[in-house]
C-alpha positions in Angstrom: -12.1 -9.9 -45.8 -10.2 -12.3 -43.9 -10.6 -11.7 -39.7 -7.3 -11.0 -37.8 -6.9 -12.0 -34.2 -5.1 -9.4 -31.9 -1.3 -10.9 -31.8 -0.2 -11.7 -28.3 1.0 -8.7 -25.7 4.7 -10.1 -25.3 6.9 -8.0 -26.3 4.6 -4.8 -26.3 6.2 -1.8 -24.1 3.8 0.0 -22.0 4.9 3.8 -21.7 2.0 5.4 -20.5 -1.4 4.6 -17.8 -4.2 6.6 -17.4 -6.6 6.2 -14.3 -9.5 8.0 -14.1 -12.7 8.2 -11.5 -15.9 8.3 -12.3 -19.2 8.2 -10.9 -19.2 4.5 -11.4 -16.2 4.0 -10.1 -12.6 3.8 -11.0 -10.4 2.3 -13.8 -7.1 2.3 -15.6 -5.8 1.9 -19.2 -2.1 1.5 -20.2 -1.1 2.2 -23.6 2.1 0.8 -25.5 4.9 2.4 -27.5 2.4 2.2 -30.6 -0.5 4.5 -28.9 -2.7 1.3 -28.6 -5.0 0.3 -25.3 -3.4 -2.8 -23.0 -5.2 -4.3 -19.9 -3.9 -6.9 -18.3 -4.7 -9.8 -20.5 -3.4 -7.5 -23.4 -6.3 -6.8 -25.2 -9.3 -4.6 -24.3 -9.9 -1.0 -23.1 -10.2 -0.9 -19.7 -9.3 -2.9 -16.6 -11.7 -1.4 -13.3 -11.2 -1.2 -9.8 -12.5 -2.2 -6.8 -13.1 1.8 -5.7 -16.5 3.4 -5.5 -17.1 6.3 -7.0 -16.1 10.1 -6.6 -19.0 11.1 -6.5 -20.5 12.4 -2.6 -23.5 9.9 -2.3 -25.8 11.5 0.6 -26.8 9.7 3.4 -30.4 10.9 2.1 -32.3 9.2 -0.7 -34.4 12.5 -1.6 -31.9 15.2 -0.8 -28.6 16.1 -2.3 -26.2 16.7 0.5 -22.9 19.4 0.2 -19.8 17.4 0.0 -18.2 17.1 3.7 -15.1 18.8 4.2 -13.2 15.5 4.4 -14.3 14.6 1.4 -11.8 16.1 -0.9 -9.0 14.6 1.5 -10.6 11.1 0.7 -10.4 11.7 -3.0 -7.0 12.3 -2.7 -5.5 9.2 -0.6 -7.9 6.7 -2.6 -5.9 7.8 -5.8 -2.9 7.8 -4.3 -3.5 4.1 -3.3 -4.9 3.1 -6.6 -1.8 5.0 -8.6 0.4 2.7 -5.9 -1.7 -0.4 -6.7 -1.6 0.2 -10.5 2.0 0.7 -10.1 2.4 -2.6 -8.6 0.0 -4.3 -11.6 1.8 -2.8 -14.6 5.8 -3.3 -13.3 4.7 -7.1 -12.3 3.0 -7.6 -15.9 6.5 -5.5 -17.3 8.4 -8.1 -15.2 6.5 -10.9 -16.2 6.5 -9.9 -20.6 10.0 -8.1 -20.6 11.8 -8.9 -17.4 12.3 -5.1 -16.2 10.6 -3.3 -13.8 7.9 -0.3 -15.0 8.8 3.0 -13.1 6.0 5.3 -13.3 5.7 9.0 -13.1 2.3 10.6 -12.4 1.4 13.7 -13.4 -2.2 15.3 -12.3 -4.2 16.1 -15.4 -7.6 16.9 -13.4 -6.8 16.6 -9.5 -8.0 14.3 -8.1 -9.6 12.1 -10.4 -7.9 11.7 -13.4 -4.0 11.1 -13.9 -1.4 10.0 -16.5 2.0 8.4 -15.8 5.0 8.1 -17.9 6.5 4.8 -18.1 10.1 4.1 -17.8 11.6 0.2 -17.7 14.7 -0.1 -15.5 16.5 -2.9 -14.5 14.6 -5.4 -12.3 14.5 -5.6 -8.5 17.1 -7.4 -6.9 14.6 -8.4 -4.6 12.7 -10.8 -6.9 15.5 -13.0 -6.9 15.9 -15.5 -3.9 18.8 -14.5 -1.5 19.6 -10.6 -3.2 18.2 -8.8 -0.4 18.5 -9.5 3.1 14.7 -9.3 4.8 13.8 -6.0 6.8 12.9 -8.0 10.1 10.2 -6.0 12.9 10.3 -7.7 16.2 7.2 -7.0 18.5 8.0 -6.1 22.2 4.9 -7.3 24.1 4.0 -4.3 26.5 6.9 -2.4 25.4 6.4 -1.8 21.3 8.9 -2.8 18.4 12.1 -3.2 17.7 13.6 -2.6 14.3 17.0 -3.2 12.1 18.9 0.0 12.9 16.0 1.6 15.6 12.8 0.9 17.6 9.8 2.4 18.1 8.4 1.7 21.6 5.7 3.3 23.5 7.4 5.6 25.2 8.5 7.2 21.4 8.2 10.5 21.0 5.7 11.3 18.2 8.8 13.5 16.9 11.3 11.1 17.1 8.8 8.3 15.2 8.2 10.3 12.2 12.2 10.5 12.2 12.6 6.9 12.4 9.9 6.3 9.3 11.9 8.6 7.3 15.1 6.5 8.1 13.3 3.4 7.3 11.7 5.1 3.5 15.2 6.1 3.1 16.8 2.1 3.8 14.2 0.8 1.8 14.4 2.9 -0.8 10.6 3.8 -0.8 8.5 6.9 -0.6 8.6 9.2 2.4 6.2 8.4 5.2 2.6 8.8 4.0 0.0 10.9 6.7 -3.4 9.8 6.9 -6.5 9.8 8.8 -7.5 7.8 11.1 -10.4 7.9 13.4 -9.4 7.9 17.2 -5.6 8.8 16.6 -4.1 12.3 16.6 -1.7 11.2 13.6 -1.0 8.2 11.8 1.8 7.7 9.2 3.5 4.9 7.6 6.1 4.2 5.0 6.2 1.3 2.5 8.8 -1.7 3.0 8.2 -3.7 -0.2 4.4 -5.0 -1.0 4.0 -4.4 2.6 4.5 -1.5 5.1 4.9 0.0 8.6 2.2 2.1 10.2 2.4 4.1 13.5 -0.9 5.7 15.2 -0.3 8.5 17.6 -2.3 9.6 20.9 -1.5 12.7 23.2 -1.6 12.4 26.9 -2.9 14.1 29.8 0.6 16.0 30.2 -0.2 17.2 26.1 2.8 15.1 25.2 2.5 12.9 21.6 3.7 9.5 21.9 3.2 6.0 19.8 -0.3 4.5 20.9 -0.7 1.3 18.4 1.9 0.1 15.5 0.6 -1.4 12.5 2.7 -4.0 10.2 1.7 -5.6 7.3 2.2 -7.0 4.0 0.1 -7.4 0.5 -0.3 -10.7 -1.3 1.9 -12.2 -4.3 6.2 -10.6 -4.7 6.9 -9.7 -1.2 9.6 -6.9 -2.6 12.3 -4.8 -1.6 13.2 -5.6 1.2 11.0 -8.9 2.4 8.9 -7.5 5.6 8.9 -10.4 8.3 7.0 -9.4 12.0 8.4 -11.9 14.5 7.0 -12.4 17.5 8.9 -15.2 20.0 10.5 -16.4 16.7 7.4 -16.8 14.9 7.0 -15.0 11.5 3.8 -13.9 11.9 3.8 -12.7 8.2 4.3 -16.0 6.6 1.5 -18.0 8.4 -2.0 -18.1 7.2 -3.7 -15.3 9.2 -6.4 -17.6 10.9 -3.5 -19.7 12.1 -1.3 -17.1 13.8 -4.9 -16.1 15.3 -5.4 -19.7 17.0 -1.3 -19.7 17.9 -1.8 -16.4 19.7 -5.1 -17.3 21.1 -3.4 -20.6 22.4 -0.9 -18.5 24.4 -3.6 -16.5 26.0 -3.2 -13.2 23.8 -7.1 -11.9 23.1 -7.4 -11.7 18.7 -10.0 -9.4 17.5 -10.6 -8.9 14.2 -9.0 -5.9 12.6 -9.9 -4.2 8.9 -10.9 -6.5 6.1 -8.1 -9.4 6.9 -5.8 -8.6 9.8 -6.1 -8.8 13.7 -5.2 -7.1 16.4 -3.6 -7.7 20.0 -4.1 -5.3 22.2 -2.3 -5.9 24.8 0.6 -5.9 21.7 0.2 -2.8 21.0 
C-alpha cells in the first residue's frame, strides 16, 4: 500500500479551537472545515502551552492541601489570557494561509478549564498594513502621570474617573472592556488592550479613604503590533520601539533609577 504524506495546510479553514487544562498543563487544538486536527505547523494533535497546571499543588510534599480561595479566580484569568493568546496564534496563522483575520467565539464547555470557540474569517485588519491606522500614542508625565490621545490619566485621577477613561480608550480601539485583576499591594488594577499591547492602571486609597491612580503600566507583546500601534514616548523617545536593555541604560544615563519589573519590563519609580 503506497504511504501518503499529509498535503500542506494552505488553504485549510480553521472553524473551531479547543483548549483544555490539565494536570500537566495546558494546550489547544484547532480543527478545519473537514473535522480534522491543525497545530500550527498543520499537522499533529496538539500544540501546548507554557501554563502550569490546574491542578492546586500544596506547598507540602506529604499533605494534600484545600484549594485557596483565590484559586478559582486564578483559573479563570490564566484562561482568559491563554483564549487571548490563542486568539492571537490562530488569526496570525489565518492571516498568514488565507489573508483574513480568525474571529473567535468562546463558549465554556467545563468552566474553567476546558473551552471551544467558533471560528469566523473577516476581512483583515487595517492595521497590518503600513500607514492604515494612525498609532495610539501615551506620553509619560514625569511626577505628574500620562497623557493620552483624547484624555489623561494623572495621579491626581480619580479611581472613578480612570475606569471611565479605559472604557473610552476599549471603545477607540475597538477592544474588549477593561479587564479587573489582582494585584498584590493595589486596591484595583484594570487595563484594556490597545493592539498586541495594552494599558494598565493600579489603584491605592489614601489616608482621607479617597481612590486615586498609584502606578500606570504600558506595554506591548512581540511580533504585529495591531490595531492601533501602541507607542509610550517619553522626551520624544519611543520607549516601545528600543530594545528594553537600551531604554534601561538611556534612562539610567539621565539619572532615572531602573529596576527590574515582571519577566521583561522595568520600572521607574519616580515615573510612576
Amino acid at each position: 500500500m503506497a504511504h501518503h504524506e499529509t498535503p500542506p495546510a494552505y488553504g485549510r479553514v480553521p472553524t473551531r479551537v479547543l483548549l483544555c487544562g490539565d494536570a500537566n498543563g495546558w494546550h489547544y487544538t484547532v480543527m478545519d472545515q473537514h473535522g480534522t486536527v491543525m497545530d500550527e505547523h498543520g499537522h499533529g494533535q496538539r500544540v501546548p502551552l507554557r501554563a502550569s497546571g490546574v491542578l492546586w499543588e500544596s506547598p507540602s510534599r506529604h499533605d494534600r492541601d484545600p484549594e485557596p480561595p483565590w484559586w478559582r479566580r486564578h483559573l479563570d484569568e490564566t484562561a482568559q489570557a491563554l483564549r487571548d493568546h490563542v486568539g492571537q496564534a490562530v488569526t496570525d496563522r489565518t492571516f498568514a494561509d488565507l489573508g483574513a483575520e480568525a474571529e473567535i467565539a468562546w463558549f465554556a464547555v467545563e468552566e474553567p478549564t476546558s473551552w471551544e470557540g467558533l471560528i469566523t474569517l473577516v476581512e483583515p485588519d487595517p492595521a497590518r498594513f503600513p500607514g492604515r491606522v494612525p498609532p495610539f500614542v501615551v506620553t509619560l508625565q514625569p511626577g505628574r502621570g500620562a497623557l493620552l490621545p483624547d484624555a489623561h490619566l494623572l495621579f491626581s485621577t480619580l479611581a472613578t474617573d480612570a475606569w471611565t477613561v479605559l472604557a473610552a480608550v476599549s471603545e477607540r480601539c475597538r477592544t474588549p472592556p477593561p479587564r479587573a485583576s489582582f494585584l498584590c499591594g493595589w486596591e484595583d488594577h484594570r487595563s484594556v488592550r490597545i493592539g498586541r499591547g495594552g494599558l494598565g492602571v493600579s489603584t491605592m486609597r489614601a489616608d482621607d479613604g479617597t481612590e486615586r491612580i498609584g502606578e500606570i503600566h504600558v506595554f506591548r507583546g512581540t511580533g504585529w503590533g495591531g490595531n492601533p500601534g501602541l507607542r509610550l514616548r517619553l522626551d520624544g523617545i519611543d520607549l516601545l520601539d528600543e530594545p528594553a536593555r537600551d531604554v534601561a541604560e538611556l534612562l539610567r544615563g539621565l539619572g532615572h533609577e531602573v529596576v527590574p519589573y515582571g519577566r521583561n519590563g522595568i520600572k521607574i519609580t519616580e515615573l510612576g
